[in-house]
C-alpha positions in Angstrom: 271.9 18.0 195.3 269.9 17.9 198.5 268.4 14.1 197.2 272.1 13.0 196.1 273.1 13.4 199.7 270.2 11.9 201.3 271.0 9.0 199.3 274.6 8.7 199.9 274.0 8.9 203.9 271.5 6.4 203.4 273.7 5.0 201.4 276.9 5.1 204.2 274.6 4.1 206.5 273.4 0.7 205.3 277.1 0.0 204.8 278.2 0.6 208.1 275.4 -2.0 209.3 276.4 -4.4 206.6 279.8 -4.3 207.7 278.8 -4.4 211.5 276.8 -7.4 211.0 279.6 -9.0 208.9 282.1 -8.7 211.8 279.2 -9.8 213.7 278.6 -12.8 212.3 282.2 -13.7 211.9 282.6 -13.2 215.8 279.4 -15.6 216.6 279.5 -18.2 213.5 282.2 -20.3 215.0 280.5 -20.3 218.3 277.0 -21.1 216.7 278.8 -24.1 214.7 280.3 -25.2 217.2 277.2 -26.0 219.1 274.6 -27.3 216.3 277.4 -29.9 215.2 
């Protein structure tokens, strides 16, 4: 029980930074294609 919930935090937690990234990268991608084309 105590490893199951170690794993799902570690679990939530990788998918919050996933998703913060993802909206990151959808925020900056225009701008960064903007300028290398």
């Amino acid at each position: 029980e105590h490893l199951r919930n170690i794993i799902k935090n570690e679990f939530n937690r990788i998918e919050g930074s996933l998703s913060f990234a993802k909206s990151w990268i959808e925020k900056f991608y225009p701008q960064i294609k903007s300028v290398t084309s």
